[in-house]
C-alpha positions as CSV (number, residue, x, y, z in Angstrom):
1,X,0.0,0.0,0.0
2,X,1.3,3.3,-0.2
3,X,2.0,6.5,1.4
4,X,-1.4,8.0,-0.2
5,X,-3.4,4.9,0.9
6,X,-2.2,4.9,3.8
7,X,-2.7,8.6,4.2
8,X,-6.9,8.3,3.5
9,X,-7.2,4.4,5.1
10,X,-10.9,3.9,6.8
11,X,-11.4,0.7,8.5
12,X,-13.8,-1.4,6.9
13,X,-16.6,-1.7,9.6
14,X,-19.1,0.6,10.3
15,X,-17.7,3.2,12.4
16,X,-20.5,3.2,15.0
17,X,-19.5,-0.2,15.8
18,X,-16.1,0.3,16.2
19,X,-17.0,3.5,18.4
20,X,-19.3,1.2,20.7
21,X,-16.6,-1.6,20.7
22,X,-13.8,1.1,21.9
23,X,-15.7,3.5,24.3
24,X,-16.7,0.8,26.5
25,X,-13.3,0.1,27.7
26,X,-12.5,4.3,28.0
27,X,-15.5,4.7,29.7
28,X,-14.7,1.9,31.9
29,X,-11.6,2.9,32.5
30,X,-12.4,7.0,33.4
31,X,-15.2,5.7,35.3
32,X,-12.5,4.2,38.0
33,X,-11.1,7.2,38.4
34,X,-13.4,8.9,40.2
35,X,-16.3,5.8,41.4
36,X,-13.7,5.2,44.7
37,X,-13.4,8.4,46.0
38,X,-16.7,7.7,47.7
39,X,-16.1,4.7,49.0
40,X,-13.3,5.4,50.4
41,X,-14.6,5.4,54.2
42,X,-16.0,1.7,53.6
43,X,-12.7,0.5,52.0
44,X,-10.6,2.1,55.3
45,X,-13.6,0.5,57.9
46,X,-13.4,-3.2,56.3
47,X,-9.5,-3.2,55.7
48,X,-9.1,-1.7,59.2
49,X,-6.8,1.1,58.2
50,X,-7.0,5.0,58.5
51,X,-8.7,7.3,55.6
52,X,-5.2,8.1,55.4
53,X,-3.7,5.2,54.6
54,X,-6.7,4.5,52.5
55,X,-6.4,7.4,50.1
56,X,-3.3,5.4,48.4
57,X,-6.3,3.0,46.7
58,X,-6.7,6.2,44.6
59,X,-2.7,7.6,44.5
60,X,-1.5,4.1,43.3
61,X,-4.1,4.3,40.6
62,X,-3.2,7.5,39.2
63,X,0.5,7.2,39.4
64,X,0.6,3.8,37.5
65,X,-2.1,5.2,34.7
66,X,0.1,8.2,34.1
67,X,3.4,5.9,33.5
68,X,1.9,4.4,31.4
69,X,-0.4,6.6,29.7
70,X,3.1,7.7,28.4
71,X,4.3,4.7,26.8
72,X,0.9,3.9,24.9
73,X,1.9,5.1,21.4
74,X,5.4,3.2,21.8
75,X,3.4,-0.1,22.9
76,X,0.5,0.2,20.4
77,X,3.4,0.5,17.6
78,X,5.1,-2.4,18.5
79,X,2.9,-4.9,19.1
80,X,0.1,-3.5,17.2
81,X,-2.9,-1.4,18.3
82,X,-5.3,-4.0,18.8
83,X,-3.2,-6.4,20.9
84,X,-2.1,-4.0,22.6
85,X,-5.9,-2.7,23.4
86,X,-6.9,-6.1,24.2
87,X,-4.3,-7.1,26.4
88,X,-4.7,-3.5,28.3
89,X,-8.7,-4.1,28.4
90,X,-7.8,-8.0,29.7
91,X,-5.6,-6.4,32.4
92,X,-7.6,-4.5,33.5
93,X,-10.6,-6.6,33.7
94,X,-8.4,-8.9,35.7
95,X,-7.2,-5.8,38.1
96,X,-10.7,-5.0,38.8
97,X,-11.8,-8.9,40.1
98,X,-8.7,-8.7,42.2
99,X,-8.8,-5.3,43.9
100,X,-12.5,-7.0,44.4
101,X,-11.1,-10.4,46.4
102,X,-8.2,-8.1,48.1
103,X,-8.3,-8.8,51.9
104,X,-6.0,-6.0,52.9
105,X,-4.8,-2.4,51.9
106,X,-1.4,-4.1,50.2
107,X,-3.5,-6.4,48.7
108,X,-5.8,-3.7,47.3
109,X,-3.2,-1.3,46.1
110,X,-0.7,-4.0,44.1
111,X,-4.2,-4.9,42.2
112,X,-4.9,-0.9,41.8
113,X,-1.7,-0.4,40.0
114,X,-2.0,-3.3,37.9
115,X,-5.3,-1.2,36.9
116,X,-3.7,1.7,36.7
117,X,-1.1,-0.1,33.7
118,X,-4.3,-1.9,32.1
119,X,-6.3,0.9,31.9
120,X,-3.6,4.2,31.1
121,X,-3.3,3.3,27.6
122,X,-7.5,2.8,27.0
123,X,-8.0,6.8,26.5
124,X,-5.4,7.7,24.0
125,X,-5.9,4.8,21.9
126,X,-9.5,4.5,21.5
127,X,-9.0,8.6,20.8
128,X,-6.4,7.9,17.7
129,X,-9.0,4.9,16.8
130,X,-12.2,6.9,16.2
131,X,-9.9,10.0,14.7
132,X,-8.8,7.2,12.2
133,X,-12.2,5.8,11.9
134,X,-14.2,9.1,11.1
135,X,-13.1,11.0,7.9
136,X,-12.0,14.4,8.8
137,X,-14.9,16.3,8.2
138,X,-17.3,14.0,10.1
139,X,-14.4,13.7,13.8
140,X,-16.8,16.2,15.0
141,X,-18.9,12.8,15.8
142,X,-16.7,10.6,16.6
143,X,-15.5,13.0,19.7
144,X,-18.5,13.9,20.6
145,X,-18.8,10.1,21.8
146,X,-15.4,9.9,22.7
147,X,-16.1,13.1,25.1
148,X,-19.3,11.5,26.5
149,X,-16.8,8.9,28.0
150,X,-14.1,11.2,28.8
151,X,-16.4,14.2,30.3
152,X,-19.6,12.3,31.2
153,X,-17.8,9.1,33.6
154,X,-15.9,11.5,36.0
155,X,-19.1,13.0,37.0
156,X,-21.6,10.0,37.1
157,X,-18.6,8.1,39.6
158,X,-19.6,9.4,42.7
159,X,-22.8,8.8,41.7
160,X,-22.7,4.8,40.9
161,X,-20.1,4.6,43.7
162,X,-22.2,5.8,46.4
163,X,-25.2,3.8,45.6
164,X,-23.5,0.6,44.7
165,X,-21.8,0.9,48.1
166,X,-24.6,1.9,50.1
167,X,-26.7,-1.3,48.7
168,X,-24.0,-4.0,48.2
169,X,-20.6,-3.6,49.0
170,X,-17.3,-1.4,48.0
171,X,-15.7,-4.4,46.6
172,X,-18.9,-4.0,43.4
173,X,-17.6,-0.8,42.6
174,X,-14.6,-3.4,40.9
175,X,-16.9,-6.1,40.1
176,X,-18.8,-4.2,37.7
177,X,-15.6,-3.3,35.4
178,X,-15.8,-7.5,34.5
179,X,-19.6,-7.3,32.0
180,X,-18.5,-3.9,30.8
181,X,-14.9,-5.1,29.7
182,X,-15.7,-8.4,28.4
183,X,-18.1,-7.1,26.3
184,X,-15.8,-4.5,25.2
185,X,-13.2,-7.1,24.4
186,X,-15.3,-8.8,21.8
187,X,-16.7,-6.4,20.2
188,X,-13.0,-5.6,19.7
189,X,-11.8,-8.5,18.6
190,X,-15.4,-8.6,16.1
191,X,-14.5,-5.0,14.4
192,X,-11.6,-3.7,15.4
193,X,-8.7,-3.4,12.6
194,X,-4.9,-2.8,12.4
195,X,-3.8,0.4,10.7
196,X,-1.3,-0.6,8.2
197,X,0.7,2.3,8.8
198,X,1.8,1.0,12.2
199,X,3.0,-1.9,10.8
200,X,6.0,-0.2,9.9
201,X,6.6,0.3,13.0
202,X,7.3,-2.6,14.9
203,X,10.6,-3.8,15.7
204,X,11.6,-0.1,17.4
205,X,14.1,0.0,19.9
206,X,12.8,0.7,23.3
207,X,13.9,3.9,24.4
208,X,14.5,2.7,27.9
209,X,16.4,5.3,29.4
210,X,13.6,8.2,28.6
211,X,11.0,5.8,29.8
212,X,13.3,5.7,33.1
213,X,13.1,9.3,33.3
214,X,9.5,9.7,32.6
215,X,8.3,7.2,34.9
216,X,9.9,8.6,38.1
217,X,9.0,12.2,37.1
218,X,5.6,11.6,36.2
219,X,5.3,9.4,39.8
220,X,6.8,11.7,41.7
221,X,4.3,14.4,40.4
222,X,1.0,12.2,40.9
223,X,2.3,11.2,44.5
224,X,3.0,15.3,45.5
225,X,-0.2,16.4,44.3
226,X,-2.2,13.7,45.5
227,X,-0.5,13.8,49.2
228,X,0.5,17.9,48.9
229,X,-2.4,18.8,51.5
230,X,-2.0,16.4,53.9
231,X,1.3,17.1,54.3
232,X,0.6,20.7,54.5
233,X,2.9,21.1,51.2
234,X,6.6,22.6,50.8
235,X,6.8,23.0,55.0
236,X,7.1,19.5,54.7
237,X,10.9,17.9,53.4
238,X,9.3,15.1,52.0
239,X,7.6,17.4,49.4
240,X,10.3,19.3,48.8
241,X,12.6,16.5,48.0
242,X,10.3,14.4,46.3
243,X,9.2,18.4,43.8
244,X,13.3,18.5,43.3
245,X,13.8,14.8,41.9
246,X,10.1,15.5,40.2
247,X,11.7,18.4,38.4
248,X,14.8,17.1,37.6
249,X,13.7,13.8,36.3
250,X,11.5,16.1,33.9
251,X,14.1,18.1,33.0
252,X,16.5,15.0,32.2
253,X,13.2,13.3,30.5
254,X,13.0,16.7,27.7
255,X,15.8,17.1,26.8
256,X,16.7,13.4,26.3
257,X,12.9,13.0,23.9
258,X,14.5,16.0,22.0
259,X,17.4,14.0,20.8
260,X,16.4,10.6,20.8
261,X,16.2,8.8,17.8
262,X,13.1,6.6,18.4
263,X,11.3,8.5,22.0
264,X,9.0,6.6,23.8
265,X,7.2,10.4,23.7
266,X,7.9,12.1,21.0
267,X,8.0,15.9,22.2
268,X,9.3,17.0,19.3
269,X,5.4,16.9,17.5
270,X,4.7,19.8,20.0
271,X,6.3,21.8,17.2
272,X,2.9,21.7,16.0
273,X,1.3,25.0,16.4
274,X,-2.6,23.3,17.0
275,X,-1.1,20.3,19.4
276,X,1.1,22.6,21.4
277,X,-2.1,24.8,22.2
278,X,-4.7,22.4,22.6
279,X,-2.7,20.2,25.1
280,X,-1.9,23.5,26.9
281,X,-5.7,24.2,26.5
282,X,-6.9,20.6,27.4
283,X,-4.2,20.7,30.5
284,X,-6.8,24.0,32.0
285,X,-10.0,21.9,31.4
286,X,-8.6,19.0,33.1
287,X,-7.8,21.4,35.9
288,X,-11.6,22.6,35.8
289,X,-13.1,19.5,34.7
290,X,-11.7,17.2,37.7
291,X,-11.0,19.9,40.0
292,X,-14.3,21.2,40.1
293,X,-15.8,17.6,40.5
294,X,-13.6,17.3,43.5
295,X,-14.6,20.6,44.8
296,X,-18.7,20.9,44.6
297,X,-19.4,17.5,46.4
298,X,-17.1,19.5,49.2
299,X,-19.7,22.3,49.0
300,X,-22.7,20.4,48.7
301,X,-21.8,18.1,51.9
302,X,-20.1,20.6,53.9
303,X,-22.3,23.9,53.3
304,X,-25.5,22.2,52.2
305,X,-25.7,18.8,54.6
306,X,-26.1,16.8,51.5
307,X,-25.0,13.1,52.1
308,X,-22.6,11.6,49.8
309,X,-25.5,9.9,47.8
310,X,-27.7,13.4,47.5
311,X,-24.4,14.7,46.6
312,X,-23.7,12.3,43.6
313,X,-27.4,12.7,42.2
314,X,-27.5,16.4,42.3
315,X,-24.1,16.4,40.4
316,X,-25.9,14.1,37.9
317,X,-27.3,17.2,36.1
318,X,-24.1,18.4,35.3
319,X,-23.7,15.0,33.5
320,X,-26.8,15.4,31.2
321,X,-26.1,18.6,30.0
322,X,-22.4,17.8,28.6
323,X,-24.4,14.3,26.9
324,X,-26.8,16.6,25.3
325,X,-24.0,19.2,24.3
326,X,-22.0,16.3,22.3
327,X,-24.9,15.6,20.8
328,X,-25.5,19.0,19.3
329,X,-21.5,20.0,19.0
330,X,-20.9,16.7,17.0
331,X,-23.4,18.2,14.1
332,X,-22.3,21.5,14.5
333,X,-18.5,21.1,14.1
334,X,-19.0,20.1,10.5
335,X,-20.5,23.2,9.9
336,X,-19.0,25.7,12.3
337,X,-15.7,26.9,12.6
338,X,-14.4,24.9,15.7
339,X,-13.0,28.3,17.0
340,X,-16.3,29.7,17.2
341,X,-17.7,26.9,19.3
342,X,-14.6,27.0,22.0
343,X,-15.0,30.4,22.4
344,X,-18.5,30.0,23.2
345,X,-17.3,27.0,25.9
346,X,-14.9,28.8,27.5
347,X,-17.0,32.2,27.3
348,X,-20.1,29.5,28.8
349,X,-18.1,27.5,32.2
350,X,-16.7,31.4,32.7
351,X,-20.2,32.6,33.0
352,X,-21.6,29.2,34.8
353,X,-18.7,29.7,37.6
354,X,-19.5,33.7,38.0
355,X,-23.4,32.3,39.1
356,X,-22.0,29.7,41.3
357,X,-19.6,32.7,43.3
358,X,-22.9,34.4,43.7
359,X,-24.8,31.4,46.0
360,X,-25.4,31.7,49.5
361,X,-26.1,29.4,52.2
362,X,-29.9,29.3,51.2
363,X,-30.0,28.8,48.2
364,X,-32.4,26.1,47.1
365,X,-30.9,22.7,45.5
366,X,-32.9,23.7,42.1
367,X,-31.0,26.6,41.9
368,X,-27.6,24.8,41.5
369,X,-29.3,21.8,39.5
370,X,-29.6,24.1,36.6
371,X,-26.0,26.3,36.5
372,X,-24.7,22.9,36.6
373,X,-26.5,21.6,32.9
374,X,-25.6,24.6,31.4
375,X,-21.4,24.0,33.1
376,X,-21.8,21.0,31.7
377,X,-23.1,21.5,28.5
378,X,-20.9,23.8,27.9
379,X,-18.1,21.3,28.8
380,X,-19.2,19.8,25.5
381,X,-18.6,23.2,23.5
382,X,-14.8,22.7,24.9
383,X,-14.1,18.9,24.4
384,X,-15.1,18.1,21.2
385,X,-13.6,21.1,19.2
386,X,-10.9,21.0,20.8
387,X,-10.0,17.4,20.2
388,X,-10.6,17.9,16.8
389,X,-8.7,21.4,15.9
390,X,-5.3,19.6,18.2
391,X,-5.6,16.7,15.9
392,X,-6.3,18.9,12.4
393,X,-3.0,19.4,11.1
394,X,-1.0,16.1,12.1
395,X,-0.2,13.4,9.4
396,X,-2.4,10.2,10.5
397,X,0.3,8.4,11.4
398,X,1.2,10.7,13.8
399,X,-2.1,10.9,15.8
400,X,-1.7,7.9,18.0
401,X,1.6,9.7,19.7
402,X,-0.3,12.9,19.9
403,X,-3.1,11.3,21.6
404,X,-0.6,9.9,24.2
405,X,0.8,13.6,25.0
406,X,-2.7,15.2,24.7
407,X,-4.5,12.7,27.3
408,X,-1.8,12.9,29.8
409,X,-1.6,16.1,29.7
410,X,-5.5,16.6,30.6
411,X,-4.9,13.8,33.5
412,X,-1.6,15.9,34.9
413,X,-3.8,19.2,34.6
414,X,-7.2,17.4,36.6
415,X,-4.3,16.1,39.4
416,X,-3.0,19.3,39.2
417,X,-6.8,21.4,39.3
418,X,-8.0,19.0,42.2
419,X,-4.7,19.7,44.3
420,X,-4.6,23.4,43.7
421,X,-8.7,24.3,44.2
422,X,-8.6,22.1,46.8
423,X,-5.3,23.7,48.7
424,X,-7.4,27.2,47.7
425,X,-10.6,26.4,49.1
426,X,-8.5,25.3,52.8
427,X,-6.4,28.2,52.7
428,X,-8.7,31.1,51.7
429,X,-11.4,29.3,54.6
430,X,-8.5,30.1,56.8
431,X,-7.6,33.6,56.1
432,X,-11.9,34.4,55.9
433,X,-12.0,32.9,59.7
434,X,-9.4,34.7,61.1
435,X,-11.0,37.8,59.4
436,X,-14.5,37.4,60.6
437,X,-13.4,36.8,63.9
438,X,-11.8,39.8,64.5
439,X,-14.9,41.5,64.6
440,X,-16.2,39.2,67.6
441,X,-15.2,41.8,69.9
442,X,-16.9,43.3,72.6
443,X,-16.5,46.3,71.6
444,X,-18.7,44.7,68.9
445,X,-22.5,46.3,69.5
446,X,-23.9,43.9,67.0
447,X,-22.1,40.3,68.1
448,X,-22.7,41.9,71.8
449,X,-26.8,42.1,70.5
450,X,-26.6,38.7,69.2
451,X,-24.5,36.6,71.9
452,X,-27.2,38.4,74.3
453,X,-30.4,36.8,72.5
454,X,-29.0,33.6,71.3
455,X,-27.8,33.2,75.6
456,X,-31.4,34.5,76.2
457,X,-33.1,31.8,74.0
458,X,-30.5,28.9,75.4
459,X,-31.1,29.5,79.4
460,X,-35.2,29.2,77.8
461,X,-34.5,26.2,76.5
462,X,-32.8,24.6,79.5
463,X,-29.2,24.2,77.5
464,X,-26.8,24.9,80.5
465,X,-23.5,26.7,80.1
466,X,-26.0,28.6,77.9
467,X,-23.6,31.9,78.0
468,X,-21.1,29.6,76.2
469,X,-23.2,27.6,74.2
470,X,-24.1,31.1,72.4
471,X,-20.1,31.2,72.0
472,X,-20.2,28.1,70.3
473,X,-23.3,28.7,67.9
474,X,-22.0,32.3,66.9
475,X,-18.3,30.1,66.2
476,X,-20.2,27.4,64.1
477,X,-21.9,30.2,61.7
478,X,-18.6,32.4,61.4
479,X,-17.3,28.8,60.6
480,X,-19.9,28.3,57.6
481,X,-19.5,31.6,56.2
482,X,-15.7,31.9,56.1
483,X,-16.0,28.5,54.0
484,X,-18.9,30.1,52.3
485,X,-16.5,33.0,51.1
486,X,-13.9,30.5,50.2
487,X,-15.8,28.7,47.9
488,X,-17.2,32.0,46.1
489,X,-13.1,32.9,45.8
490,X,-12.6,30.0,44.3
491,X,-14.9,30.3,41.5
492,X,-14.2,33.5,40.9
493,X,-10.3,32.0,39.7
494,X,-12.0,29.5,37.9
495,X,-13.9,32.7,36.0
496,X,-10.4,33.5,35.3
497,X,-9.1,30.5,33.9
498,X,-11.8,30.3,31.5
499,X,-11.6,33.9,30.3
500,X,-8.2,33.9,29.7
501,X,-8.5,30.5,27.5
502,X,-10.9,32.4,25.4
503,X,-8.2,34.8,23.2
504,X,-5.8,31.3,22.9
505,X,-8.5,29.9,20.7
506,X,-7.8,32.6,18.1
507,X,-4.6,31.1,16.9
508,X,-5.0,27.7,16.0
509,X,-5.0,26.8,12.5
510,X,-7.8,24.8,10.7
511,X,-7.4,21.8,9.0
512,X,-8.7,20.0,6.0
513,X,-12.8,20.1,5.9
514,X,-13.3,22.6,8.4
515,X,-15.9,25.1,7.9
516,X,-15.0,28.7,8.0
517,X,-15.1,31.0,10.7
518,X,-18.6,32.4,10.6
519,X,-19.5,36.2,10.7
C-alpha cells in the first residue's frame, strides 16, 4: 500500500460499531477514576486502616495510569494497536476482580496499580481509533462520543459509587468493570482493525532510558499532588525532596525525547502550532473538569448537609447537560468553525462559575441543578472542538503519539486542578475565619446584640453553660460563612481560567474540511 493509501485508510466496519466496541473500555476505565473516592470510608472500615492510609487506593491508581499513559503510542506500535488494546482491556478486567477479592490495603493497592497499567493506555488509543475511523470532516462525531466517555464518567462516579456501596458492598464498585470489559473485548476483537501504517513500526528500539526518566517524574508528580495537602505542602521535606527529583527527572526526560532517535514520547510533535495549544488548553479543562468535581461535592456536603449519595445525584445534572452538548457539538463542528464553538465554551463554564460565586447558604438545591447543565453543556462546547482542531494538522500516522501527549496532559492538569482548588478552598477558609473573627469583639454592638439573645433563648431552653453555648453557635456560623467565602473565591479564579483560555482559541489553524469561521 502506499503513502497516499495509507494517508486516507478507513477501516472497513461501520464506524459506529467500532466507536461502541472502543468506548466501553475508556468509559470503563475514566469511570475508575473517580467511582472510589466515595467509597473510600468503607474501603478504610473493612480493611481496618485510616482514611489516610486509604487514600493510596486512589494515589496508586493515578501514578501507575500516568506511566503508562506515556508509553501507549510506543506499545501500540510495537505490538500493534489492537493487541495492545486487548491485552490492556484484559488487564484491566483482571485488576478490577482482584482489587475485588483483596483482603488488605497491600492487597488492594498491588491490584490498583496493575489497573492503573491496564487501563492508562485505553484513552489515548481509543481517541487515535475513532480519529482514524471518522473521515475528517465528520471527527466532530466521533469525539462527541469519545467526550461523553471522557467528560460524562468523572461526573456519574460518585454517583454509581455511592449507591452501589450503600446497597452491596465497596468491593462492586470493581466487580462491575468485569460485564462492561468483556463485552468490550469482543466487540474488539469482532470489528476492530490494524492500521497498516503501524506496521511499519514494529521492531523499534525501546527507548529505555527516557521511559526511566519519565516514569519517576511523572510518579513523583502524581504522588505530590495527591498527598500535597495532607502534608501541608513545601513545609514538609518530604515534598520538597520528592518536587526537586520531580523536576529534575522532567528536566533529564525533555531534553533526552529531544534528541532521541526513536522517544518513547515524542515531544518533538509539539512543534505543532494546534497540538502545542490544545494540550496546553486541554491541561486547564482538566484542571476545571476534575477539579471542580472534587470541589462541589465538598460544597454540597459541607455547606449544604447533603449526604454523599444526595451529593452524587444532584451532580448528575451536570452530567446530562455535557451528553446533550456532544450531541449537538458533534453536528455543528461540520459546519461551524471549531473556534467559534470554544470560544463559546470557555465564554459558557466562565459565565456558569460567576453564578456559582454568587450562591449563599440558602440557596435552594434547584438553583444549583440548573448552572450545573448549562457548566456541563458547555463542557461539550470545549471537548469536542478541541480534540478535533489539536488533531487537524497532524499526518495520521502521527495521531496515536499525539493522543498519548494530549490525554496525559488533561490527566496531569485534573491532578493538578483537584490539588490546587482544593489547597485554595482550605487556605482562603482560613484567612476568611481569622477575618470574621476579629470583629467578635466586645466592643462589637452587634455580636454583643446577638451573643445576648441567642444566651437569652439557650437559658429558655434549658441548655446549661447557655452563655457559652451562644459562643459556640456564633463560632459554628462564622465557621460556615468563612468556607462560604472560600468557595465563592474559588470560582471566581476559575472565572479567570476560563476567560483567559478564550483569546488562545484565536490562533489555531484549521485543518482539511473545516468550515469557515462564521460572521
Amino acid at each position: 500500500m502506499d503513502v497516499a493509501a495509507q494517508a486516507d485508510w478507513r477501516p472497513s466496519r461501520h464506524p459506529w460499531l467500532i466507536t461502541i466496541s472502543v468506548l466501553l473500555a475508556t468509559f470503563m476505565e475514566v469511570l475508575d477514576t473517580t467511582i472510589a473516592n466515595v467509597a473510600l470510608p468503607h474501603i478504610a472500615g473493612n480493611l481496618s486502616v485510616t482514611m489516610d492510609e486509604a487514600t493510596w487506593v486512589l494515589t496508586s491508581y493515578l501514578v501507575s495510569n500516568a506511566i503508562i499513559l506515556c508509553a501507549s503510542g510506543w506499545l501500540s506500535s510495537v505490538f500493534g494497536r489492537k493487541k495492545y488494546l486487548a491485552f490492556s482491556v484484559a488487564l484491566f478486567v483482571v485488576a478490577s476482580v482482584l482489587c475485588g477479592l483483596a483482603q488488605s490495603l497491600p492487597q488492594l493497592i498491588i491490584a490498583r496499580i496493575l489497573q492503573g497499567l491496564g487501563g492508562g493506555g485505553l484513552q489515548p488509543l481509543a481517541q487515535a481509533v475513532l480519529l482514524e475511523t471518522f473521515p475528517p470532516h465528520e471527527r466532530g462525531k466521533g469525539m462527541a462520543a469519545y467526550g461523553m466517555g471522557i467528560v460524562v464518567a468523572p461526573i456519574i462516579g460518585p454517583t454509581l459509587g455511592g449507591w452501589l456501596t450503600d446497597n452491596f458492598s465497596w468491593r462492586w464498585i470493581f466487580y462491575i468493570n468485569v460485564p462492561i470489559g468483556l463485552l468490550g473485548l469482543f466487540m474488539q476483537e469482532m470489528f476492530l482493525e490494524e492500521p497498516p501504517y503501524l506496521k511499519r513500526a514494529k521492531g523499534a528500539a525501546m527507548d529505555y532510558v527516557g521511559f526511566g526518566f519519565m516514569a519517576l517524574g511523572v510518579g513523583l508528580l502524581q504522588i505530590i499532588l495527591d498527598k500535597g495537602q495532607e502534608l501541608d505542602w513545601f513545609s514538609s521535606r518530604w515534598i520538597l525532596w520528592g518536587a526537586a527529583g520531580s523536576a529534575f527527572f522532567l528536566v533529564l526526560f525533555v531534553i533526552w525525547e529531544l534528541f532521541e532517535k526513536d522517544p518513547v514520547v515524542n515531544l518533538r510533535l509539539l512543534k505543532n502550532r494546534n497540538l502545542a495549544l490544545g494540550t496546553t488548553l486541554v491541561g486547564f479543562l482538566g484542571s476545571i473538569l476534575y477539579g471542580t468535581t472534587a470541589l462541589l461535592p465538598m460544597f454540597m456536603q459541607n455547606l449544604m448537609g447533603y449526604t454523599a449519595y444526595q451529593c452524587g445525584l444532584a451532580m448528575t445534572p451536570r452530567g446530562l447537560g455535557s451528553m446533550l452538548s456532544m450531541i449537538v457539538v458533534g453536528r455543528l463542528s461540520q459546519k461551524v468553525d471549531n473556534r467559534l464553538l470554544l470560544i463559546c465554551g470557555f465564554a459558557g463554564i466562565a459565565a456558569t462559575f460567576w453564578f456559582l460565586s454568587r450562591l449563599n447558604l440558602d440557596i435552594a438545591s434547584s438553583s444549583i441543578s440548573w448552572i450545573l447543565v448549562c457548566n456541563g453543556f458547555c463542557m461539550g462546547f470545549i471537548f469536542v472542538p478541541l480534540t478535533t482542531l489539536t488533531m487537524a494538522t497532524l499526518r495520521q500516522e502521527d495521531m496515536y503519539k499525539a493522543t498519548s501527549i494530549f490525554a496525559l496532559l488533561r490527566n496531569i492538569g485534573g491532578s493538578v486542578g483537584i490539588a490546587s482548588l482544593v489547597t485554595m478552598n482550605l487556605r482562603r477558609a482560613q484567612v476568611h475565619q481569622v477575618t470574621l473573627v476579629s470583629h467578635l469583639t466586645s466592643t462589637s454592638g452587634i455580636f454583643q446584640a446577638r451573643w445576648e439573645a441567642l444566651s437569652s433563648t439557650l437559658a429558655n431552653l434549658g441548655v446549661p453553660s447557655s452563655a457559652q453555648a451562644a459562643y459556640g453557635v456564633i463560632y459554628g456560623t462564622v465557621l460556615r460563612q468563612a468556607m462560604l467565602l472560600s468557595f465563592m473565591d474559588v470560582f471566581r479564579f476559575l472565572i479567570f481560567l476560563g476567560v483567559i483560555c478564550v483569546p488562545v482559541t484565536l490562533f489555531f489553524q484549521r485543518g482539511r474540511h473545516h468550515a469557515p469561521l462564521a460572521h
